[in-house]
N, C-alpha and C positions, 0 to 999 in steps of 0.2 A: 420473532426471527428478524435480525438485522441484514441485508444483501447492501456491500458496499462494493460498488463498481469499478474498477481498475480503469480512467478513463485517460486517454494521451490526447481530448482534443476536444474543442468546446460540443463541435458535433456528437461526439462521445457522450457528454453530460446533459445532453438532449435526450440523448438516446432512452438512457440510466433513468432518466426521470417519465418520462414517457413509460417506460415498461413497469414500472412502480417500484426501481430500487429505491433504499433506506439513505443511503450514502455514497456520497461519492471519494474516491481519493484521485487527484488530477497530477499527471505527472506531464513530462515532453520523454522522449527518449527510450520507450518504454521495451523495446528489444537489446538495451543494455541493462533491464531490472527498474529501470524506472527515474528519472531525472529530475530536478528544478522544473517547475511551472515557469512560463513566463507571467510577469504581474498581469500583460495584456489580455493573456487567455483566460486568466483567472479573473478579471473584471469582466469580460464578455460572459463568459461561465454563469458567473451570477446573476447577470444581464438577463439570459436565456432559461433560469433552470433558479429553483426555490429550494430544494432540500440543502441538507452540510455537504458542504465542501471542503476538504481537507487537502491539504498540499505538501506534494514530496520536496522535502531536504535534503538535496543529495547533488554535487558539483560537479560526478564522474562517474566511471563504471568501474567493475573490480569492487575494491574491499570499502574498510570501513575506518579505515586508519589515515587522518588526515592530516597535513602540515598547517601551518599556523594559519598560513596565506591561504588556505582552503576551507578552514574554520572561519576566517574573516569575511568571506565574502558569503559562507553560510549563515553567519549573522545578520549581513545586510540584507541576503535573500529572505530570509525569515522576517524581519523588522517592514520589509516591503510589501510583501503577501500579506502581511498581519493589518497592514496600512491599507490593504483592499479590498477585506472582505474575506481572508481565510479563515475557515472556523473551527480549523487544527493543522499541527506541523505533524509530518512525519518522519522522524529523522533515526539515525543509527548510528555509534560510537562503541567503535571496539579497539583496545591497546592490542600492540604488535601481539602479547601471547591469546590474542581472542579472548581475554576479559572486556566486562565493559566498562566503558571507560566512564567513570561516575563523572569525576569532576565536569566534563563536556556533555553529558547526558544531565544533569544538575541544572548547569546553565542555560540550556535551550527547554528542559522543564518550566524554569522563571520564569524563560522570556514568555512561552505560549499561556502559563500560569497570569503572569502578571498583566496577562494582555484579555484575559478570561475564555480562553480556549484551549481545546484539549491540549495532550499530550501524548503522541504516537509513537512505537518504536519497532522499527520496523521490522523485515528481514534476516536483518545483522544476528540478529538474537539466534537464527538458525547457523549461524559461524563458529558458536560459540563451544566449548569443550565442555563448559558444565552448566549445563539449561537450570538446574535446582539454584545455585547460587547465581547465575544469571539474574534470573527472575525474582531473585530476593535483592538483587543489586538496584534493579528497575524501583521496586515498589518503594526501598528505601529512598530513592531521587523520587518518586510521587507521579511516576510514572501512568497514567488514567489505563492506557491499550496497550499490547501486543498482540504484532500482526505476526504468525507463524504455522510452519508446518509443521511441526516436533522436532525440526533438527531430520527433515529429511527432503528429500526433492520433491515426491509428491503428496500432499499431507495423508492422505488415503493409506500409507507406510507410516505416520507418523502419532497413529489413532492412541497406541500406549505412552507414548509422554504426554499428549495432550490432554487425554483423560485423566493423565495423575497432577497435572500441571492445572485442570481445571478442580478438580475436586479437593486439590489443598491451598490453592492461591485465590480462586475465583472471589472472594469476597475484600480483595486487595486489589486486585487490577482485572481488567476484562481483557478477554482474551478473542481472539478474533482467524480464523482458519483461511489460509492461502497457500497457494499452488498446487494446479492440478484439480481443483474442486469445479465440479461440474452437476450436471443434472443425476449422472446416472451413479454417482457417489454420495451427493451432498448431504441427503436424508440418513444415510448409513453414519456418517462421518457425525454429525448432531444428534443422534439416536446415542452413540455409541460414546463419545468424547461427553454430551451435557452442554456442547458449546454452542450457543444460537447466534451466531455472528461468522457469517462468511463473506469471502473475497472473493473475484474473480473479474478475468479480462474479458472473458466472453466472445474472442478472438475471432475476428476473422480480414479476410485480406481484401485492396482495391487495386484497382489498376489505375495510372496517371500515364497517359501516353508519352509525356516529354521526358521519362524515369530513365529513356537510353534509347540510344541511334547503333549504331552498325561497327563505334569503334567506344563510347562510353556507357556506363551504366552508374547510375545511383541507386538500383535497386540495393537492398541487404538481405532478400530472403529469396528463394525458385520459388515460394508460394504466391508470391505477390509485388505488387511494389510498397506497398506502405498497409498496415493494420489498425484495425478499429475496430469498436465494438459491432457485435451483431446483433442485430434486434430480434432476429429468429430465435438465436440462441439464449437471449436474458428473457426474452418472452416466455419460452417451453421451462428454463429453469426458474422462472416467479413462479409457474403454474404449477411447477413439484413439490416446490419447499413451502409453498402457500398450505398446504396438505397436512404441513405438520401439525 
């Protein structure tokens, strides 16, 4: 069983390592799906914490369709990370009709390829209209993972494409289960799919008192002012899926 942590912050991949996750994937921005690391978090990251560390590619929120000038600065972002110790990109490439977009998925496969770390693809994959030819798109770029929920919002809904998607692909690319997965699903969802590779943010929320006065606020959620991992909650789920 692989448990990669969904983490937004170096304290996060403390956390992830400490409770005995497998993997990390490090992002910033993680209540818009997940953003660009900064190179500094991710040098500290490493600093702090020994397992892989994988790093989101991604310059915004919304889709997956990017202008040039978006692509360019996703190369440097990548070339940067790569230069610090990331030891996989995870990125997504989808054309306006929700195919994927090979050619841009090609060339950020080299760069993590030629740099001798994986190759991640993330979410986007669940955007997509036809996950069969998707997934044949992927493996032909050399695509190592996808991260997905079947093409549904919580993978626990998404159990029949990922079962068919692990029983006819698996020995082409590995497959890896995200959103919604939790303790009290997780064992169902790998029992039932064949897929021993899960995700998850393990959420939970802090308080920062300086977050808002009486006429501003930077909060983004009524839960909280900012989110991070739980130790409670990656602790109780290592103790379930350890069982397997």
């Amino acid at each position: 069983m692989i448990v990669e942590v969904c983490a937004g912050s170096v304290e996060d991949c403390i956390t992830a390592q400490t409770c005995g996750a497998n993997r990390i994937e490090l992002n910033s921005g993680l209540y818009l799906g997940g953003l660009t690391p900064s190179a500094g978090m991710l040098v500290s990251a490493k600093q702090h914490t020994n397992i892989p560390i994988i790093t989101m590619i991604r310059p915004r929120g919304g889709g997956f369709c990017y202008s040039e000038l978006e692509v360019e600065s996703m190369i440097y972002d990548a070339e940067n990370l790569i230069q610090n110790g990331s030891d996989g990109l995870v990125f997504g490439f989808l054309n306006e009709d929700s195919t994927v977009n090979m050619k841009l998925t090609q060339k950020f496969v080299d760069i993590c390829h030629n740099a001798g770390i994986e190759a991640i693809f993330h979410r986007a994959f669940d955007c997509v209209l036809d996950p069969i030819k998707a997934i044949e798109d992927l493996i032909a770029c050399g695509v190592d993972r996808v991260l997905t929920s079947g093409l549904q919002d919580h993978a626990s809904d998404g159990i029949e494409l990922l079962t068919e998607l692990h029983k006819t692909y698996s020995k082409d690319i590995e497959l890896c289960v995200g959103s919604g997965v939790n303790e009290s699903n997780a064992l169902e969802i790998v029992e039932k799919t064949g897929i021993h590779q899960l995700h998850s943010s393990f959420k939970t929320w802090y308080l920062d008192p300086t977050t808002k006065n009486d006429s501003v606020s930077y909060a983004y959620s009524h839960l909280g002012d900012y989110d991070g991992v739980s130790e409670d909650k990656l602790k109780s789920f290592m103790s379930t899926v350890q069982k397997q």
